[in-house]
C-alpha positions as CSV (number, residue, x, y, z in Angstrom):
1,X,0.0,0.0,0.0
2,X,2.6,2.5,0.7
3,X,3.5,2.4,-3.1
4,X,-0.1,3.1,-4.3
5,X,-0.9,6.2,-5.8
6,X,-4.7,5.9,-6.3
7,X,-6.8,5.7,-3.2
8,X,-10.9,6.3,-3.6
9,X,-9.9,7.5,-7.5
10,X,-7.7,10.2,-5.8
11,X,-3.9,10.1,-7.6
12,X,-2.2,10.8,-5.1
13,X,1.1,11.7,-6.9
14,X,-0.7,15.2,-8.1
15,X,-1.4,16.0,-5.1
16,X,0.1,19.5,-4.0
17,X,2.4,19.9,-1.3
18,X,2.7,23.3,0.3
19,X,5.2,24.4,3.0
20,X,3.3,25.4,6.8
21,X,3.1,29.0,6.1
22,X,1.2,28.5,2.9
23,X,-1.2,26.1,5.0
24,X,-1.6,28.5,7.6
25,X,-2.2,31.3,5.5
26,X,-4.5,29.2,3.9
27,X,-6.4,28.1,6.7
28,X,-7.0,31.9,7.5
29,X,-8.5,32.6,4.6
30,X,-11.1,29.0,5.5
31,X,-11.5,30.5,8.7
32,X,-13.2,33.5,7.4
33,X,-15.5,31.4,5.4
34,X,-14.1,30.9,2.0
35,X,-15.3,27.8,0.6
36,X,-12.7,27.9,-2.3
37,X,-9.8,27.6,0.2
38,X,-11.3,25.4,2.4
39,X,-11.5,22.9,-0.7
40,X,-7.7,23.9,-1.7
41,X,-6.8,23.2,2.2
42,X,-8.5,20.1,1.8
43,X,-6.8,19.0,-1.2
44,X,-3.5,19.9,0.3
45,X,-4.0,17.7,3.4
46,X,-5.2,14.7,1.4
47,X,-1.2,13.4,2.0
48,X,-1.7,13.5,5.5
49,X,-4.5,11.2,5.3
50,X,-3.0,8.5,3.5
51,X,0.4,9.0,5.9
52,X,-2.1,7.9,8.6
53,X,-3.6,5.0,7.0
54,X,-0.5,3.5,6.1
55,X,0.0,3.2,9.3
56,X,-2.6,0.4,9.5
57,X,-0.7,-1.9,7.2
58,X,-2.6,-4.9,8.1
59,X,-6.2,-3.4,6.8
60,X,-5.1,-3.3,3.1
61,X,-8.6,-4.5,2.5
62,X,-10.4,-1.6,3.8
63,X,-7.5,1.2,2.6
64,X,-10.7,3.0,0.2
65,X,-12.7,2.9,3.2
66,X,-10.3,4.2,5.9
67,X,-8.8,7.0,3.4
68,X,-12.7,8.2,3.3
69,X,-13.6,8.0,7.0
70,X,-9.8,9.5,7.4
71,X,-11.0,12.8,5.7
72,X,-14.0,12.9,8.0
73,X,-11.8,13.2,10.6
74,X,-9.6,15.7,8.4
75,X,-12.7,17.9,7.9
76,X,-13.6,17.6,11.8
77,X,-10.2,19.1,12.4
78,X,-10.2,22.1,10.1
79,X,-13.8,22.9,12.0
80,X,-12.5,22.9,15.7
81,X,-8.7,23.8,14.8
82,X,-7.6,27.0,17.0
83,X,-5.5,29.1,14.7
84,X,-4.2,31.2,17.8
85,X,-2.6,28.3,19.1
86,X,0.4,28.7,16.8
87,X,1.4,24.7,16.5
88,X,1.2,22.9,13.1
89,X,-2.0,21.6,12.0
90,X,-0.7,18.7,11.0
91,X,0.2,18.1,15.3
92,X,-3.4,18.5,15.7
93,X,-5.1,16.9,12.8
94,X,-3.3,13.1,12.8
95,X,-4.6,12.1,16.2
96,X,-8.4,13.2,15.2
97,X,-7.8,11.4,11.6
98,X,-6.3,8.5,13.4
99,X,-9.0,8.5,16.4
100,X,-11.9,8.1,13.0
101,X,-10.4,5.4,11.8
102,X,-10.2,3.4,14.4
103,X,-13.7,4.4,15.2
104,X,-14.7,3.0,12.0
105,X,-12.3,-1.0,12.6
106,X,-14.2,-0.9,15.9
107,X,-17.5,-0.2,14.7
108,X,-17.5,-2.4,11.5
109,X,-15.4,-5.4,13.4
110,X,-17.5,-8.4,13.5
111,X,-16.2,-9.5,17.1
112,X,-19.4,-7.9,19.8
113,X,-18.0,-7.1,23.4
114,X,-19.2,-10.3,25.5
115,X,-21.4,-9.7,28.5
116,X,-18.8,-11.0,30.8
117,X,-16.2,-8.5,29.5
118,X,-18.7,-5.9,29.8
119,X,-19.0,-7.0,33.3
120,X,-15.4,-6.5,34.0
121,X,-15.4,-3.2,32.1
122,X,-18.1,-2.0,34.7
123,X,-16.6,-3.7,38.4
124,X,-13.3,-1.6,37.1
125,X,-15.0,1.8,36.0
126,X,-16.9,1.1,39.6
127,X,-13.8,0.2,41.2
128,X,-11.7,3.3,39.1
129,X,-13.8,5.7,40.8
130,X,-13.8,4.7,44.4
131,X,-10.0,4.2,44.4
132,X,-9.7,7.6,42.8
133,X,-11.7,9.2,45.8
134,X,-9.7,7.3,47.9
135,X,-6.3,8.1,46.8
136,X,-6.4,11.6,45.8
137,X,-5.8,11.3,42.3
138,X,-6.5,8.8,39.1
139,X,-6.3,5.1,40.3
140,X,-4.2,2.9,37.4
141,X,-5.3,0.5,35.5
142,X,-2.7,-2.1,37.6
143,X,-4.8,-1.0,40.9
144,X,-8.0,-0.9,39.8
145,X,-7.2,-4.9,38.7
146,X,-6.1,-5.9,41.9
147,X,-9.1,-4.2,43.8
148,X,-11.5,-6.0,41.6
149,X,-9.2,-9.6,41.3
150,X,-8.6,-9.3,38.1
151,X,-5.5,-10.1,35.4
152,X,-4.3,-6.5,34.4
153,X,-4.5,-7.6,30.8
154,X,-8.3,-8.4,31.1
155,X,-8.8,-4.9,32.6
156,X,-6.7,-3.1,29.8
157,X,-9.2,-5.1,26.9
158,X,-12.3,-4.8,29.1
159,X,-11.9,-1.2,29.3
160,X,-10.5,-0.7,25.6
161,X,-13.5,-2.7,24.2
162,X,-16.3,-0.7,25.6
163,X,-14.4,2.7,25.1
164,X,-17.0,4.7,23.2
165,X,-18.8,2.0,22.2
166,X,-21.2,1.7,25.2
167,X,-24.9,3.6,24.6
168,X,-25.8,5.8,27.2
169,X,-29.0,4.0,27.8
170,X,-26.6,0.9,28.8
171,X,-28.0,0.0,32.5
172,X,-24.8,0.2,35.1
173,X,-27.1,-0.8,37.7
174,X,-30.1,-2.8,39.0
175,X,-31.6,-2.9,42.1
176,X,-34.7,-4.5,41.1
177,X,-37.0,-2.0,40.8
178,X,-34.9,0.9,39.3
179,X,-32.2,0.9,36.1
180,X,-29.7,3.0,36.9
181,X,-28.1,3.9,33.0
182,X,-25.0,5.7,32.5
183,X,-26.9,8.5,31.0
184,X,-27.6,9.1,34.6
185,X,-24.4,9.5,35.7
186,X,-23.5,12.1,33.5
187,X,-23.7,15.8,34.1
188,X,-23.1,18.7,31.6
189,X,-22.5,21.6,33.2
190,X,-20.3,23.2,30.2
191,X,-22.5,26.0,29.9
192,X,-22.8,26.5,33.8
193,X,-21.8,30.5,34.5
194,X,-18.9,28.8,37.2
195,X,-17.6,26.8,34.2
196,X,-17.8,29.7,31.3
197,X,-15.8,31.5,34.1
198,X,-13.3,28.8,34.8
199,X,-12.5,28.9,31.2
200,X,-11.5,32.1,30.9
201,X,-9.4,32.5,33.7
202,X,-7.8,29.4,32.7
203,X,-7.7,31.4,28.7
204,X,-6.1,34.1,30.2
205,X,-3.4,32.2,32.3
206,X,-2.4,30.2,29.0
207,X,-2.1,33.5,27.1
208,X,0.9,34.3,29.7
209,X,2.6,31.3,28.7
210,X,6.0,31.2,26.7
211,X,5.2,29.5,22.6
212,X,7.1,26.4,23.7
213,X,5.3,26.3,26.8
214,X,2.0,26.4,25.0
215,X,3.0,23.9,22.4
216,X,3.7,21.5,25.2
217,X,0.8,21.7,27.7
218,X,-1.3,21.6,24.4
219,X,0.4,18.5,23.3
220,X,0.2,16.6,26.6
221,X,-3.5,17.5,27.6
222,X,-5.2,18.3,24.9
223,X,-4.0,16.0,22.2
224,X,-2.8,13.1,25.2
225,X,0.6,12.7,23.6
226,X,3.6,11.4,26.3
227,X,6.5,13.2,27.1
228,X,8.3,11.6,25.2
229,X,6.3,11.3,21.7
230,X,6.5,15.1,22.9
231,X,10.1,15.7,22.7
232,X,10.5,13.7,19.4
233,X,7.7,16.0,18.2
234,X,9.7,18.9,19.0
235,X,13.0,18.2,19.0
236,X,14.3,18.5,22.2
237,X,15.3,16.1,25.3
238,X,12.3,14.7,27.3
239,X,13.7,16.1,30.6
240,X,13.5,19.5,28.6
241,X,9.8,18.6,27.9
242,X,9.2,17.5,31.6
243,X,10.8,20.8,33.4
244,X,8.9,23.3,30.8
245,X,5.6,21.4,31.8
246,X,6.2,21.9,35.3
247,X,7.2,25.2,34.9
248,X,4.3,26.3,32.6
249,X,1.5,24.6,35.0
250,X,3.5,26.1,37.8
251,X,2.7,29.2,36.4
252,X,-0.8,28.7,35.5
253,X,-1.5,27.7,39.0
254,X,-0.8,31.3,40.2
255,X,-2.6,32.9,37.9
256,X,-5.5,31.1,38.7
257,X,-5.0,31.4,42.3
């Protein structure tokens, strides 16, 4: 696959390659509503998608199919991309395209989570949240496996197979006379006045941040990368990545203190 050049009829050999600044400037210009450069952005990212989907050599098969639900997820990151944020669209755009795909081998798999796996998925959910209470901070999947007796591998696919597959109307609990569904157990509160205030202290404290500084923290939480998929992504030594973290949440703290 990595030498084919035509991929849903697309040639991929005439596609256009155009340095960051082009993009960027580009991307402006889609920002502000023009439909013609939102199709020539489009076109210009079309090599980004097939990079991701050669990554999943062992769906040749389904290559047509994965390059199309890969630009969904390419046209899902042109819509919430944050020009302000000064880091390469590309460092934002792979993990959306790649989450898609995946979305799509999940959904179209013909293996259906068990109920006993669901079982195990919900004692360590269950279990995830009262050793997370308890200890002050997010439990591990290690501990949450030996509260519920449980092989840490079991845990790992138990949790893995019903991440974002589970409906909301999926029951969690049963006392008999009332279903208790996860729907229940979900709050939005995202347009609560506390949290539309949260957000812009927390805006504000970014925007005192160094560039590095905000290429990292949006890296590490906002994208989930490691520290060190981080520093290969940057170029610099994972220590480096681990001390301008600290000192950029540092920082944040006291603004937001």
């Amino acid at each position: 696959m990595a030498n084919k050049v035509a991929i849903c009829g697309v040639d991929t050999s005439t596609l256009p390659k155009l340095k960051n600044d082009d993009l960027m400037e580009l991307l402006k210009r889609v920002k502000q509503g023009d439909e013609l450069a939102r199709e020539q952005f489009v076109v210009a990212n079309l090599r980004l998608v097939l990079s991701v989907v050669q990554r999943f050599s062992g769906k040749k098969e389904k290559a047509d199919d994965m390059f199309q639900v890969g630009c969904v997820g390419l046209m899902k990151a042109i819509d919430n991309f944050d020009t302000t944020l000064n880091v390469k669209f590309s460092t934002y755009a792979v993990p959306m395209i790649i989450g898609e795909i995946r979305r799509f081998l999940r959904d179209n798999n013909s293996i259906r989570v068990s109920r006993s796996l669901r079982d195990i998925a919900y004692r360590a959910l269950k279990a995830r949240e009262h050793l997370s209470k308890r200890l002050g901070r997010e439990a591990t999947n290690e501990e949450i496996a030996n509260e519920i007796d449980v092989d840490i591998k079991d845990v790992n696919f138990a949790l893995d197979a019903i991440s974002e597959t589970v409906s909301l109307n999926e029951p969690v609990y049963n006392d008999g006379n009332e279903t208790v569904r996860i729907m229940d157990q979900v709050s939005d509160v995202k347009n609560s006045e506390e949290n539309i205030t949260e957000q812009i202290a927390i805006k504000d404290a970014v925007s005192k941040l160094s560039q590095r500084e905000k290429e990292i923290l949006l890296m590490r939480y906002y994208i989930g990368k490691t520290q060190i998929e981080v520093s290969e992504e940057i170029g610099i030594s994972q220590a480096q990545v681990s001390r301008l973290e600290k000192n950029a949440l540092d920082s944040m703290k006291k603004h937001l203190i």
